[in-house]
N, C-alpha and C positions, 0 to 999 in steps of 0.2 A: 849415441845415447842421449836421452831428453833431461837437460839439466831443470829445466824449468818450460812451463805451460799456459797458455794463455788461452782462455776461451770466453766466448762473449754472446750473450743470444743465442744460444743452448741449450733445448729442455729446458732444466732450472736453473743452469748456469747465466745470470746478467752480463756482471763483469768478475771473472774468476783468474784470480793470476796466482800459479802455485811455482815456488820457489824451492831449494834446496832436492829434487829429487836425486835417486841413487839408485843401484841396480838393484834393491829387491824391495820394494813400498809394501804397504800395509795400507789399507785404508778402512776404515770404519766410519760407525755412525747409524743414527735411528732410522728409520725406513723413510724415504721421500726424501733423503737428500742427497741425492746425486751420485751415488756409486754405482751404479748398473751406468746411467747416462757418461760418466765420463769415461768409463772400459768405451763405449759406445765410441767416444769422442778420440779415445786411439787408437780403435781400430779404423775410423775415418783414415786418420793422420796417416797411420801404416801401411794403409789402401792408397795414399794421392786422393782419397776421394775416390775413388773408383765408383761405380754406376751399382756395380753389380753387391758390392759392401755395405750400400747406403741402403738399395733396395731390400739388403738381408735384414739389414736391424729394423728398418719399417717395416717391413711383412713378419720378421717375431712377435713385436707389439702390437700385430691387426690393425697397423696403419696404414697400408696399400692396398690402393684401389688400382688395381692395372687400366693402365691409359688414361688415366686422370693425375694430371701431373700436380694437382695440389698437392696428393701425397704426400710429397716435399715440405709441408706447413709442417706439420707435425716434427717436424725437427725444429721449427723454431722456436723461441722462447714465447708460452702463450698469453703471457700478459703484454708482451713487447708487440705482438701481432696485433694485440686489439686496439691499444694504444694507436696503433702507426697499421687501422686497416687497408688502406690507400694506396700506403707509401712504401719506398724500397726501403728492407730490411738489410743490413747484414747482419751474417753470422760468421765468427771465426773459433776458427781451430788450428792453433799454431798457426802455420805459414800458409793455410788455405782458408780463404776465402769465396762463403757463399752468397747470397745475394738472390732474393726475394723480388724481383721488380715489378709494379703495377703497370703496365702501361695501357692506358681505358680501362671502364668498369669491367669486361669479363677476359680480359688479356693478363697474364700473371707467367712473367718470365722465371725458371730457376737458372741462372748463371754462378759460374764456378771461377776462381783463380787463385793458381797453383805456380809457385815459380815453376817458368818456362810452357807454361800451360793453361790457357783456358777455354772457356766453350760456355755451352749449357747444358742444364740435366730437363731430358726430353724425352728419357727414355723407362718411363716406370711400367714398359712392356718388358723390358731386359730380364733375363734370366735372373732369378737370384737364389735357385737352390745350391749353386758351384760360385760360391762366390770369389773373387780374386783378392785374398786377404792378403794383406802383406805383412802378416805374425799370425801367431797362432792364440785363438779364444776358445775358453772351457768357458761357457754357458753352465746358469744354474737353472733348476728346473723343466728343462727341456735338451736333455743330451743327446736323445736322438739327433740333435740337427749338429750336431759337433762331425765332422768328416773323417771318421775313426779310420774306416776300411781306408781312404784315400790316402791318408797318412801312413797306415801300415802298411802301404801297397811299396811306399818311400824304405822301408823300412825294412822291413823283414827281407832277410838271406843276406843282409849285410850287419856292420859291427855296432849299428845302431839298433839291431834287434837286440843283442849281448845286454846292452845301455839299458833297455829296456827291461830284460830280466835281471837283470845286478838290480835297479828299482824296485821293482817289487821282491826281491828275494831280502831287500835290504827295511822294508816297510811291513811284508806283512804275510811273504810268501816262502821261507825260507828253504823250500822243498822245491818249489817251481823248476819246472825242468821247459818247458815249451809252451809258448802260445799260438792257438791257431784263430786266427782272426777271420770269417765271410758274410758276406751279405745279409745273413739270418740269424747267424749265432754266434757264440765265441767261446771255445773249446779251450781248456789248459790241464796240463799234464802235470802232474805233483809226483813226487820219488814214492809217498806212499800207496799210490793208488793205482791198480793195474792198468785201466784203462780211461782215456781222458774224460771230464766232467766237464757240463757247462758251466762258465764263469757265474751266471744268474743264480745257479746253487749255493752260491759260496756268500751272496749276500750283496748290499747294494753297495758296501763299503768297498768290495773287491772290485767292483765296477769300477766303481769312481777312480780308485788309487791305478787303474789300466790305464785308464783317457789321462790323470793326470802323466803318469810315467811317460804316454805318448807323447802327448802336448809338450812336454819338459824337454825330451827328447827332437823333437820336431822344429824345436825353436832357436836351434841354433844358429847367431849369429843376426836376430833379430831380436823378436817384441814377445813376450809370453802373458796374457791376460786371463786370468782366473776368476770367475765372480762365486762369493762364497765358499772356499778355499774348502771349509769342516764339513760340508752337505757330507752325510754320509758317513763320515770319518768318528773313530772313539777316540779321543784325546789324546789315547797312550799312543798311537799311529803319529799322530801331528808333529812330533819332538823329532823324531827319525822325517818325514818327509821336507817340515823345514831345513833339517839340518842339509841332507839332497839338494834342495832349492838354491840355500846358499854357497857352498862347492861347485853346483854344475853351471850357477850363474855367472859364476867367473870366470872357472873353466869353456865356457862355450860361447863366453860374451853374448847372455842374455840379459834383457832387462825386462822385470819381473813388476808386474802391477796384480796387485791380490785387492779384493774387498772380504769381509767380514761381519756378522754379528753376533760373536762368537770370542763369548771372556779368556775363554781356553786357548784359543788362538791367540789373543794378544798375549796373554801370559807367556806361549810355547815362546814367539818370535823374538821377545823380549829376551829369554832364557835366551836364543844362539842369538840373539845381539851384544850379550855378555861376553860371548865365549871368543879368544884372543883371533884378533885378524877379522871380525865380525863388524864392529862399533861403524865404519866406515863406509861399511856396504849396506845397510839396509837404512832405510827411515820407514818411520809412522804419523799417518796423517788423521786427524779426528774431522770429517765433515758435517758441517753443521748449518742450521740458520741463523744468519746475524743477527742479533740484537736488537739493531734497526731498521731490518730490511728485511725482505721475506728471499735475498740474495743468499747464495749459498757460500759459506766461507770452509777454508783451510788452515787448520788448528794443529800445528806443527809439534810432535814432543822429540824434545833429545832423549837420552837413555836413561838421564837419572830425572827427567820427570815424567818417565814415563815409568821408571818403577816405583819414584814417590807416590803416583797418582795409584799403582794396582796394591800397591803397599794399605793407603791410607784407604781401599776399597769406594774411592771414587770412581768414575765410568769413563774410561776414557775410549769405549767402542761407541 
C-alpha cells in the first residue's frame, strides 16, 4: 500500500510530494488541478509503466499519434518542455523513471526505469484498447472504455458475482435478483418484475453504481481509482456506497484513490470518517495551486478540520 508519493514533471505536477496516504483518499479541488492527471500517475505506477497503460491514457486525451513517438511529450510537464526544448527531461512517478532525451535536432529518445527494469518506449503502434492495468480505473465521462464485459467474464458464476449483487441490493437495488452482462447490453432481473429489463431503463445512476460495484469488486488485493466518485449518483446513494467502499477496503486489502467536485461527497465521506474504526483508514486531500507557483500542492485535512471547514461553509473541495 502507497504510504506516500512522489512525482515530478507530470502534466501539472513540477515537484509534487504527497505524504500521509491511507486506504481510502478523497481528493478534490477546482478544475485544472491535477485530479484526473494524478489517478493518471497511478495507474502508471500500478502498470510498471507498461506500454500498453501509457498509450491508453494518451489516446483518451487525443494525444496519440501512432508511430510518432513524441506522443510521449504530452505527458511531460509543458512548461518544463519548453524551458529545456533540447535537453533530457525527466519525469518521475514513484519508483519509475522516464526520461525525455534529445540526441540531434530530430532524434528524441523515450527511456524508461523501473527497478529491475529498463528499456525504451518505441512502441506508440502498441495496442492500447486491452490495456495491461495493474488496478482497476472507473473513468468519468467516457465509461464505454471501462472493460465491464472483461471483468464480468472474471466474475460471474463465481462468489464474486454474490459480491456484486449484495452491492447493488445494498445501494440501490434491493429486489435485484440477477445480472446478465454482453457485448451490446446489460439485462437485470428484479423480484418485481416478470421478465428482465435493460439496465439503461433504470437510469444512468444504475449504470454507474454496476461499473462501481464491478470495479470495487475486481480490485481485490490491489489499486481501485475512481475519477469523480457522484457522476450520476443522488446523494442519498453516496452514504450506503461510501460506507461499502470502506468495509470492502479492508476486507479485500484494497487501496482506494477517489476524486471529486462534489460538496455532497465530501460531506457523505467525512460522515463514515466519524463513524468508530473509520478515523484511521480514509484521508482527504484538497488540490490546489500554490500561491507562489503555478506548481500544484496537496492540502492535507485531519477530521476535525475538515468538519470545522464544511461546518464554517468554507470550500474545502
Amino acid at each position: 500500500m502507497l504510504n506516500e508519493l512522489n512525482i515530478q514533471n507530470f502534466r501539472l505536477f513540477k515537484q509534487f510530494h504527497l505524504k500521509g496516504l491511507r486506504r481510502v483518499n478523497l481528493f478534490a479541488g477546482k478544475n485544472n488541478t491535477g485530479k484526473t492527471a494524478l489517478l493518471e500517475a497511478l495507474r502508471i505506477i500500478a502498470a510498471n509503466a507498461h506500454v500498453t497503460v501509457i498509450n491508453n491514457i494518451i489516446s483518451r486525451r487525443g494525444q496519440l499519434v501512432p508511430g510518432q513517438e513524441e506522443s510521449y511529450e504530452s505527458l511531460f510537464n509543458r512548461e518544463i518542455l519548453r524551458q529545456h526544448k533540447e535537453e533530457t527531461i525527466l519525469l518521475i512517478l514513484g519508483d519509475i523513471n522516464l526520461k525525455r532525451k534529445v540526441n540531434g535536432k530530430d532524434n528524441i529518445q523515450f527511456q524508461y526505469s523501473i527497478p529491475g527494469r529498463n528499456g525504451e518506449l518505441t512502441s506508440s503502434l502498441t495496442p492500447f484498447d486491452h490495456p495491461k492495468d495493474g488496478c482497476v480505473y472507473l473513468p468519468f465521462g467516457n465509461e464505454s472504455v471501462f472493460p465491464i464485459k472483461q471483468l464480468w467474464d472474471g466474475i460471474v458464476l463465481t462468489p464474486s458475482e454474490d459480491e456484486v449483487i449484495g452491492i447493488l441490493q445494498r445501494t440501490i437495488f434491493p429486489d435485484l435478483k440477477r445480472v446478465d452482462i454482453r457485448e451490446d447490453r446489460t439485462l437485470v432481473r428484479l423480484g418485481n418484475e416478470p421478465l428482465p429489463i435493460p439496465l439503461k431503463n433504470l437510469g444512468d445512476g444504475a449504470q454507474r453504481l454496476l461499473l462501481l460495484a464491478i470495479a470495487l469488486v475486481s480490485a481485490k488485493g490491489s489499486m481501485l481509482l475512481i475519477d469523480e466518485i457522484e457522476a450520476g449518483l443522488h446523494h442519498s446513494v453516496q452514504e450506503h456506497l461510501w460506507s461499502l467502499i470502506f468495509h470492502y477496503s479492508k476486507l479485500w486489502d484494497i487501496q482506494v484513490f477517489v476524486t471529486t467536485h462534489s460538496q455532497d461527497t465530501v460531506r457523505t465521506f467525512t460522515y463514515l470518517l466519524e463513524q468508530p474504526g473509520n478515523a484511521e483508514l480514509g484521508a482527504y486531500f484538497r488540490l490546489q495551486k500554490a500561491h507562489k507557483s503555478d506548481d500544484i500542492e496537496a492540502i492535507s485535512y485531519d477530521l476535525e478540520r475538515l468538519e470545522n471547514a464544511l461546518e464554517s461553509k468554507l470550500e474545502p473541495r
